[in-house]
VEXTI-580777 format. One record per residue (C-alpha): residue in one letter; x, y, z. Coordinates in pm, whole numbers, plus 50000, padded with zeros to 5 digits. Example, Ala and Ser with C-alpha at 12.3 -4.5 7.8 and 13.67 -1.06 7.14 Angstrom:
REM VEXTI-580777
MITOR residu u v w
MITOR a 51230 49550 50780
MITOR s 51367 49894 50714
This chain:
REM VEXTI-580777
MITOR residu u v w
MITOR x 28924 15325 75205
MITOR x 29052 15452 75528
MITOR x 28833 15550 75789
MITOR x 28796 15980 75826
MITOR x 29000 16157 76051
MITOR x 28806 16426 76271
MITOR x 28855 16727 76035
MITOR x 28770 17016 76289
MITOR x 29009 16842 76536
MITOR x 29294 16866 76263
MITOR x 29216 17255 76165
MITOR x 29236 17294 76525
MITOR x 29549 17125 76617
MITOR x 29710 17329 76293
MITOR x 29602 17645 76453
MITOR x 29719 17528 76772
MITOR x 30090 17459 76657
MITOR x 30076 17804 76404
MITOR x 30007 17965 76785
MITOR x 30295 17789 76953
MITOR x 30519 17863 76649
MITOR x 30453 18244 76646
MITOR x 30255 18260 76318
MITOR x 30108 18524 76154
MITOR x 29780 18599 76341
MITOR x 29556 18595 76003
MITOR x 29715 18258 75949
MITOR x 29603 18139 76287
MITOR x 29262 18308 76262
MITOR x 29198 18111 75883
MITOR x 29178 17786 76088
MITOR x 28986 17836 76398
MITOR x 28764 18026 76167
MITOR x 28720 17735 75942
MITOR x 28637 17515 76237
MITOR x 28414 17691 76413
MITOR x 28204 17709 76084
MITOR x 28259 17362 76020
MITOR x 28159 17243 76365
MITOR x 27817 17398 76298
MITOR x 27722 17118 76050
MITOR x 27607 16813 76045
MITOR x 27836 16568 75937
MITOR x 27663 16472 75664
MITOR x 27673 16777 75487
MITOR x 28042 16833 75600
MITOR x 28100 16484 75382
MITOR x 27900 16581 75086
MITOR x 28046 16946 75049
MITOR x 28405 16817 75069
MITOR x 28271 16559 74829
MITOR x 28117 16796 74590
MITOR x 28396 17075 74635
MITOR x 28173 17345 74789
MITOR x 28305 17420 75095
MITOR x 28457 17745 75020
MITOR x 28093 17832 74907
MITOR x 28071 17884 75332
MITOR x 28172 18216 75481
MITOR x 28550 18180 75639
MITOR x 28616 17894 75486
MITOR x 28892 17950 75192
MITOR x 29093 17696 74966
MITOR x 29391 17573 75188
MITOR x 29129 17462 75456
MITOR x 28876 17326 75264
MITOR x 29187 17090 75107
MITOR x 29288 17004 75476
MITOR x 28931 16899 75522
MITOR x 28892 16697 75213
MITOR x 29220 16503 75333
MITOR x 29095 16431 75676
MITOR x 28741 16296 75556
MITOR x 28966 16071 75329
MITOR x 29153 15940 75651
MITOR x 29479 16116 75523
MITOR x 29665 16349 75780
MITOR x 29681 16657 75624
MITOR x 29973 16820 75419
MITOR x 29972 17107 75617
MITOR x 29933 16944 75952
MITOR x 30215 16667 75836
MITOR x 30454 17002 75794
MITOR x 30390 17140 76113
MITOR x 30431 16846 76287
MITOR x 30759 16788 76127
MITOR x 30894 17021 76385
MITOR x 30717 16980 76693
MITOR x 30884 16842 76980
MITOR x 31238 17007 76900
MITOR x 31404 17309 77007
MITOR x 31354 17566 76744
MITOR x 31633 17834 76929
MITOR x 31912 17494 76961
MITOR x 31787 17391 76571
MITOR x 31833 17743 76415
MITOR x 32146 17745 76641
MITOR x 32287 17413 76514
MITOR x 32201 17544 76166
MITOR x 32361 17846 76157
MITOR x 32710 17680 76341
MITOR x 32710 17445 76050
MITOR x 32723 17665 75781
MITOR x 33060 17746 75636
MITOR x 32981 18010 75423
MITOR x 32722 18226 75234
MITOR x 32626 18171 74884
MITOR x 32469 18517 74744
MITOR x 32603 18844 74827
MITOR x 32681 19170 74623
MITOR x 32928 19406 74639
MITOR x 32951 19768 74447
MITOR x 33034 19613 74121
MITOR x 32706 19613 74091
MITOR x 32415 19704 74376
MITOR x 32598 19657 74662
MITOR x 32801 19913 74888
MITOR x 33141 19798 74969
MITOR x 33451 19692 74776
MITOR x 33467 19274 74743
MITOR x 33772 19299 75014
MITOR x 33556 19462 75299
MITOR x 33260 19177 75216
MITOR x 33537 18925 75241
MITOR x 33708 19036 75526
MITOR x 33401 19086 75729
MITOR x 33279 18694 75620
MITOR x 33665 18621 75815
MITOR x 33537 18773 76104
MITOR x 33237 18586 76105
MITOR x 33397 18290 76076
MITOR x 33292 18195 75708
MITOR x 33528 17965 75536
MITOR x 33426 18115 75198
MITOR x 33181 18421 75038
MITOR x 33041 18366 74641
MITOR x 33023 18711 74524
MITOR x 32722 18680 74289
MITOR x 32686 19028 74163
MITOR x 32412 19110 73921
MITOR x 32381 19006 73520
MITOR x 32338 19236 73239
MITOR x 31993 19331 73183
MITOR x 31966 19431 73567
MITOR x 32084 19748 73457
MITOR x 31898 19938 73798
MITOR x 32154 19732 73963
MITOR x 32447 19798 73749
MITOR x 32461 19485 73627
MITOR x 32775 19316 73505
MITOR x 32906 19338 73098
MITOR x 33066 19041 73028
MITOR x 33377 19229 73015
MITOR x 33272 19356 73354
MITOR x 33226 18985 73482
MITOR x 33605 18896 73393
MITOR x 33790 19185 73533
MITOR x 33621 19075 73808
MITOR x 33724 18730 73777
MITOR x 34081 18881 73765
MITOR x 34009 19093 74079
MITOR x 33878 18783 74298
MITOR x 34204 18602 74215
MITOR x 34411 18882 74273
MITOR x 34246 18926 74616
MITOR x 34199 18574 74715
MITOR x 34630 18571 74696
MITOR x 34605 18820 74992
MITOR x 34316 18675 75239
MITOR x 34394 18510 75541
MITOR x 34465 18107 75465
MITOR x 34171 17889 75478
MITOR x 33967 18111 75363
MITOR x 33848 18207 74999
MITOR x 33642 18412 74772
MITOR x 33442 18181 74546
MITOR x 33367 18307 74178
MITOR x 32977 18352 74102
MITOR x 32672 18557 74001
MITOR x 32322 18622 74039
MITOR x 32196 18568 73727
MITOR x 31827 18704 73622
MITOR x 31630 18419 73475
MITOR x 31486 18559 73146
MITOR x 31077 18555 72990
MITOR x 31181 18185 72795
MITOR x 31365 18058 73114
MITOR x 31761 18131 72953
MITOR x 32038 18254 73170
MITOR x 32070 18617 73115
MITOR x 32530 18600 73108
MITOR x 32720 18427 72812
MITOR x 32746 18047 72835
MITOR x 33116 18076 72813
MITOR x 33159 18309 73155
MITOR x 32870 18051 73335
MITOR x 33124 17807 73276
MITOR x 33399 17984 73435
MITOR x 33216 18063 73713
MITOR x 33229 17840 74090
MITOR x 32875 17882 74128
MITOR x 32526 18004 73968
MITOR x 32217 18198 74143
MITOR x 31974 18259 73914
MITOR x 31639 18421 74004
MITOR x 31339 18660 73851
MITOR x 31386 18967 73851
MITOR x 31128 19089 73608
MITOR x 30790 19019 73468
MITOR x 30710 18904 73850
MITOR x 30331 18938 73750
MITOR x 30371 18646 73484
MITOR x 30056 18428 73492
MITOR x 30108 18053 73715
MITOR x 30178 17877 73362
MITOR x 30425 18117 73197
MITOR x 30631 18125 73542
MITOR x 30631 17778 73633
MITOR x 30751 17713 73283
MITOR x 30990 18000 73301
MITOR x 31150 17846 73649
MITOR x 31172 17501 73560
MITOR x 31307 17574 73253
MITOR x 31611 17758 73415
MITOR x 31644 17518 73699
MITOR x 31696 17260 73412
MITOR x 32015 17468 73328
MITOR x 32329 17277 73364
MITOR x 32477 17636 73450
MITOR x 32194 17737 73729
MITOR x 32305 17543 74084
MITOR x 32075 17784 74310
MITOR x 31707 17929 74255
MITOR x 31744 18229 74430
MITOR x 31456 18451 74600
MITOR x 31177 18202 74464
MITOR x 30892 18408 74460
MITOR x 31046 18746 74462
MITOR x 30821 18874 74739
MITOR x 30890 19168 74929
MITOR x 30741 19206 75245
MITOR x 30842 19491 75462
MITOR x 30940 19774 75327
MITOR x 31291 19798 75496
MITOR x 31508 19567 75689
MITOR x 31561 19717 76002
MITOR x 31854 19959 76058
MITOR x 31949 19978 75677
MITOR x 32045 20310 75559
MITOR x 32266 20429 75302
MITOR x 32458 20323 74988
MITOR x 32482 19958 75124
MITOR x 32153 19889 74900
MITOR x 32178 20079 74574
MITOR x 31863 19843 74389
MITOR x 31675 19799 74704
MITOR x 31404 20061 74723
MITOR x 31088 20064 74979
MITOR x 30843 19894 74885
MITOR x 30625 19537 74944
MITOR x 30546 19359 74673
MITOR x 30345 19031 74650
MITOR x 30483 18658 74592
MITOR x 30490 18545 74222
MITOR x 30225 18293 74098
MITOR x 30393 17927 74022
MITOR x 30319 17538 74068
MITOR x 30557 17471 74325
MITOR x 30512 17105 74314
MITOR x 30652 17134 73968
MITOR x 30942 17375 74023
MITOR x 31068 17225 74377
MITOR x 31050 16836 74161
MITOR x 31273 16994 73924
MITOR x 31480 17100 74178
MITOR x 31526 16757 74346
MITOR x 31519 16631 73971
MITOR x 31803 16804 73841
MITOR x 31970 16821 74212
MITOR x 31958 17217 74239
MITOR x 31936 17396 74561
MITOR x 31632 17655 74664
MITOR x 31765 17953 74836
MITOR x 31596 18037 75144
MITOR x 31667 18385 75147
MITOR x 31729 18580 75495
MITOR x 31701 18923 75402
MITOR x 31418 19087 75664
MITOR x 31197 19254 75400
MITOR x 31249 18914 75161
MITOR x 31162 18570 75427
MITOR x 31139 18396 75064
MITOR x 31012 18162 75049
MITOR x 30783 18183 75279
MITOR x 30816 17911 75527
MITOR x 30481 17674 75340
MITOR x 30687 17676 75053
MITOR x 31000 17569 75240
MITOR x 30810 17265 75347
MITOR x 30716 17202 75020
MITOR x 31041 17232 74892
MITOR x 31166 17016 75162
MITOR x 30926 16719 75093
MITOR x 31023 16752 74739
MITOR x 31336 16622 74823
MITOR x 31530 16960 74798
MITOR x 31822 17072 74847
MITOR x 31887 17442 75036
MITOR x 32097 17735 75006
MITOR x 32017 17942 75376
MITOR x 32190 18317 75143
MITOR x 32198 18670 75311
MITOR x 32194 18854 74975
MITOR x 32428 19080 75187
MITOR x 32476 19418 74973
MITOR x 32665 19519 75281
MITOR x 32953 19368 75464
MITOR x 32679 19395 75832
MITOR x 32414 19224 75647
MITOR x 32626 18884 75637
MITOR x 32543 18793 75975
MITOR x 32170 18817 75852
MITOR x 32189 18449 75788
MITOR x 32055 18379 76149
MITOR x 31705 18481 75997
MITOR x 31701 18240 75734
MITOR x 31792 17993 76008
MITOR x 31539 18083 76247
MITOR x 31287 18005 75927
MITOR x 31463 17660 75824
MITOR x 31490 17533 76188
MITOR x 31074 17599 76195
MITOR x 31016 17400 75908
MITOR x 31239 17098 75964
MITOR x 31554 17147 75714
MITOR x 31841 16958 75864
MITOR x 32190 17064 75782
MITOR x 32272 16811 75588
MITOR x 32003 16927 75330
MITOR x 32213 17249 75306
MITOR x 32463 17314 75089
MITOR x 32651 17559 75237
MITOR x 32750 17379 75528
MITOR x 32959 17169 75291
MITOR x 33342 17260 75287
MITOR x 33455 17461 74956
MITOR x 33556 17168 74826
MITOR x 33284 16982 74808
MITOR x 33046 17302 74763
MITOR x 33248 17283 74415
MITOR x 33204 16957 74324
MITOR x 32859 16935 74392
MITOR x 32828 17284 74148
MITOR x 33040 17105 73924
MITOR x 32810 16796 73853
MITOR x 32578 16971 73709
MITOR x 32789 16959 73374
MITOR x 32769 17359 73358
């Protein structure tokens, strides 16, 4: 057995390095709180209530930092302090930096064939201007019907459109075929297997029955990520948490009312392993009043072995340079570009949608 770790000394270097990483102050506040309760006992009761599972039975002590003092008393650095650590030493403003340089395009955006604001020319032309070497248009599916979703015969004019348009775009650059597919109650693909096939690439997310118990939505998730059609789980928790992004007015966001709405319940050890399993990316989403996921389930994700999509879910042609937030977020938790897949050329982008037989 390996010898304990000093468990107050971890909860305090965690809150330490949520300070120096501009945390959320409750988050901050969880751990000194736990450790100034903690401190007060003897260490012989610490052992036996991590032992027996009752340390949450103390005031200001809750789940997440009674597990990170069960680990230390077991001589294992902590999960959470293991995540943080990931990161420190390096220069989160040159990381998010280097991450956004290396992406070559953006992987979920909308236009006003379904929720979105602007033509599919304006969205592409402004992705030129930001120096994108490709946009996937992933409008909505079907049932999505507050965001106008797309018919099937919808979905192929505007197949027909994208090639049309894609003849008159500056060279080197391209419009890449896709959609945002909701991810139904039994975890099917709500768009005709048929047009999935056609498509360059797949979001899928939840869009509904968000307040689906931990079992029914893990099974629900893992179910679609098992897809051969689905290459991106978008938004994974479908969290809102602002009510606005700043500075957004207007048509731009047709399906986006205010509001803040909590995360989803799921087993995101089984989700992000069938993610790595089945080699499908997690979007980390950089829409302001979105953050999803938030950035502990990004370094779950992460030491799951995951692939990542950094997406603005642009419904306007301003809110593509947006991906700088989901950069920021990556950069703090460690994801390195090449665990990105939209820093890969178009080319490759394709082939690795490709080989998931969809």
């Amino acid at each position: 057995m390996s010898k304990a770790r000093d468990a107050i000394a971890d909860l305090r270097r965690i809150a330490f390095l949520l300070e120096r990483a501009n945390e959320a102050t409750y988050r901050v506040r969880a751990f000194r709180t736990a450790a100034k309760t903690l401190a007060e006992l003897p260490a012989a009761e610490l052992a036996a209530r991590a032992e027996a599972g009752t340390l949450t039975e103390l005031s200001g002590v809750g789940d997440v930092t009674a597990r990170t003092v069960a680990e230390s008393l077991r001589g294992e650095e902590p999960v959470y302090l293991r995540r943080l650590a990931a990161t420190e030493g390096v220069d989160l403003d040159d990381a998010a930096a280097g991450l956004r340089k290396a992406l070559r395009g953006d992987c979920h955006t909308h236009s006003d064939w379904s929720d979105g604001g602007s033509p599919i020319e304006e969205m592409a032309l402004a992705a030129v201007e930001l120096g994108h070497e490709y946009l996937v248009v992933t409008d909505h599916s079907p049932r999505l019907k507050v965001a106008r979703g797309l018919t099937a015969d919808r979905l192929r004019r505007q197949l027909d459109l994208v090639a049309a348009v894609n003849d008159q775009l500056p060279k080197g650059f391209r419009i890449l075929t896709g959609i945002e597919v909701d991810i139904l109650a039994d975890g099917s693909l709500d768009q005709r297997d048929d047009l999935l096939a056609r498509l360059d690439l797949v979001v899928g997310s939840v869009h509904s029955g968000l307040n689906d118990d931990r079992a029914r939505m893990t099974r629900r998730m893992v179910t679609a990520v098992a897809n051969p059609h689905l290459d991106i789980l978008g938004h994974c928790t479908g969290r809102m948490v602002a009510s606005r992004p700043p500075g957004v007015t207007g048509p731009g966001d047709r399906g986006h009312r205010a509001r803040t709405r909590k995360p989803s319940e799921f087993d995101p050890d089984a989700v992000f392993a069938a993610c790595a399993e089945h080699d499908k990316a997690v979007e980390i989403n950089s829409r302001p009043e979105r953050q999803d996921p938030p950035k502990r389930l990004i370094r779950v994700a992460l030491e799951a072995g995951c692939r990542f999509a950094i997406n603005t879910d642009a419904h306007a042609p301003g809110q593509l340079d947006w991906q700088r937030y989901g950069c920021e977020r990556a950069a703090r938790c460690g994801v390195e570009p090449d665990r990105v897949v939209n820093t890969l050329p178009a080319k490759r982008l394709l082939a690795w949608a490709g080989s998931h037989g969809g």
